[in-house]
Each structure stands twice: as structure tokens, then as C-alpha cells.
TORBARO-124489 format. One record per residue: y, z, x of N, C-alpha, C in turn; residue in three letters. Coordinates in steps of 0.02 Angstrom, whole numbers, plus 50000, padded with zeros to 5 digits. Layout:
YZXYZXYZXala/...
This chain:
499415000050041500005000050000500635000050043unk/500895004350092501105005850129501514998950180unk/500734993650208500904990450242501114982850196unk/500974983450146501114977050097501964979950092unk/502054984750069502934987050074503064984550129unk/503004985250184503474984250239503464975350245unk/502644973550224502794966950229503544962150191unk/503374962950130503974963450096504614963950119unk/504564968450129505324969550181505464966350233unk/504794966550269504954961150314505204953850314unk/504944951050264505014943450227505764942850211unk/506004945950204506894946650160507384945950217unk/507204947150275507694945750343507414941150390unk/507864943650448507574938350527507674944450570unk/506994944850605506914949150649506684947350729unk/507194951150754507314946850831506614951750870unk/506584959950835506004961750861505794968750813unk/505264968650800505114975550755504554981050803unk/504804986750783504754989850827504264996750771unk/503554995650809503305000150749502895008150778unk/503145013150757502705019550758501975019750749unk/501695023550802501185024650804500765028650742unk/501065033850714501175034150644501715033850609unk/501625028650567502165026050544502475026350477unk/501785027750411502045029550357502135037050319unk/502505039450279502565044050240501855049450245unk/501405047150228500675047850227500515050350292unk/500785048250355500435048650431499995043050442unk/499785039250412499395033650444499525030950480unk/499215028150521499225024750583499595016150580unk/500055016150624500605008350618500145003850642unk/499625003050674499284998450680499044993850622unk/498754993950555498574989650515499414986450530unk/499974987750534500444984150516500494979350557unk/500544981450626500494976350682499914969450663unk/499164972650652498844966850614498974962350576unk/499334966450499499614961350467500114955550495unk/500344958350533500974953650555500604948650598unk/500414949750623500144944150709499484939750644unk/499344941350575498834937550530499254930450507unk/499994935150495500314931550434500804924050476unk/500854918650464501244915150498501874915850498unk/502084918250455502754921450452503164925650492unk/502484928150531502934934350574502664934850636unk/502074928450650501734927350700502064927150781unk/502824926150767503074922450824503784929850820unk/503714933650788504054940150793503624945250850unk/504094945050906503634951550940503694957450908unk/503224963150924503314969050906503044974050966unk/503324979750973503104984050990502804990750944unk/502254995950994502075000650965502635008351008unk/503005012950952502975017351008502535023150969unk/502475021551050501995028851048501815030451135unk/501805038851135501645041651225501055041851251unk/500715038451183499725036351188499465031951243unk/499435031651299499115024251328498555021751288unk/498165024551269497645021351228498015016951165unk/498345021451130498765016151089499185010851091unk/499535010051135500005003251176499334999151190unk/498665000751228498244996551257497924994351162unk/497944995951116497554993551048497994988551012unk/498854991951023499334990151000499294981951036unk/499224982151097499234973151141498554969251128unk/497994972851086497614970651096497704965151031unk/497844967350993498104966050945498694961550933unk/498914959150984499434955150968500244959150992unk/500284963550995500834967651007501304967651079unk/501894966051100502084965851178501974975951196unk/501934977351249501954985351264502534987051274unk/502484992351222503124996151218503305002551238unk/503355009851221503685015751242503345019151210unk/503475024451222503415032551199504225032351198unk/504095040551123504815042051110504975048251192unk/504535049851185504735052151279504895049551319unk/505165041751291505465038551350506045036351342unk/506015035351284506625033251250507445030351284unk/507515038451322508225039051354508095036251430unk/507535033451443507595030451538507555025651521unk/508025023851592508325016251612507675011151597unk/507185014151617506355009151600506435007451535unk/506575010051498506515007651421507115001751393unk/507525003451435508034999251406507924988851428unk/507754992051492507374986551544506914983851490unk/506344985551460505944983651437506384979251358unk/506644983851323506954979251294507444975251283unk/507904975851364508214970551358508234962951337unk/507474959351349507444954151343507414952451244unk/507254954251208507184954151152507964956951139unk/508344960451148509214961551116509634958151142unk/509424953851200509774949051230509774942351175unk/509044941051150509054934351097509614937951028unk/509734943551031510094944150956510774943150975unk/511244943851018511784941651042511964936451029unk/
């Protein structure tokens, strides 16, 4: 239910990059089915996404899946993170 909402939402804009929690809905479930849906749908196939999360196991499921590697919110505030997404806030400029 959860990830059909976001799909939705997703469909209604243009997204230069979505950026999804490791748990991600109301519920606590896990943001991964979402990442799936997206990398299924052609619509959003060519949208990168990241997972955050401070999991290595999860970034490594998150790419397996289709996902570029992203952060932990423990990282949030270092220069590494910004690095990492510079290249994706550079296309929204």
C-alpha cells in the first residue's frame, strides 16, 4: 500500500534524484520494495536513487537492486556526503 502511494507521487513530478530510507514508511517497513518498484517501472528506470541507511549490508541490497550507494544519516554532515551527491544536484541547476 505504502509503496503504490509513493509511486503515485512519484509520477506527478521530475525527479533529478530520490533518495529513500532504509525504513521508510509510517509502519517501519523496509524502503527497499520501493527501490524495486522503481528500477521495475519504466518511468522511473532512468531516476537514480539512493538508500540511506548506516547498514553496509543495506547499501550492498540497496545496489543490488538497482540503487547508486548512498549514506547513512551518520554521515550526513561530512564533506563525503556532499561529494557523493554532488553529481546528481549539479543536473538540477
Amino acid at each position: 500500500m505504502f509503496v503504490e502511494e509513493a509511486v503515485v507521487a512519484l509520477a506527478k513530478s521530475r525527479y533529478d534524484l530520490v533518495l529513500v530510507n532504509r525504513l521508510i514508511f509510517a509502519d517501519g517497513s523496509d524502503g527497499l520494495p520501493l527501490i524495486q518498484r522503481m528500477k521495475a517501472d519504466a518511468r522511473f528506470q532512468k531516476i537514480p536513487v539512493m538508500m540511506v541507511s548506516n547498514y553496509p549490508e543495506a547499501q550492498d541490497r540497496a545496489v543490488s537492486e538497482g540503487a547508486v550507494r548512498g549514506f547513512g544519516k551518520a554521515d550526513l554532515n561530512e564533506p563525503r556526503t556532499l561529494e557523493l551527491l554532488k553529481p546528481y544536484l549539479a543536473r538540477a541547476s
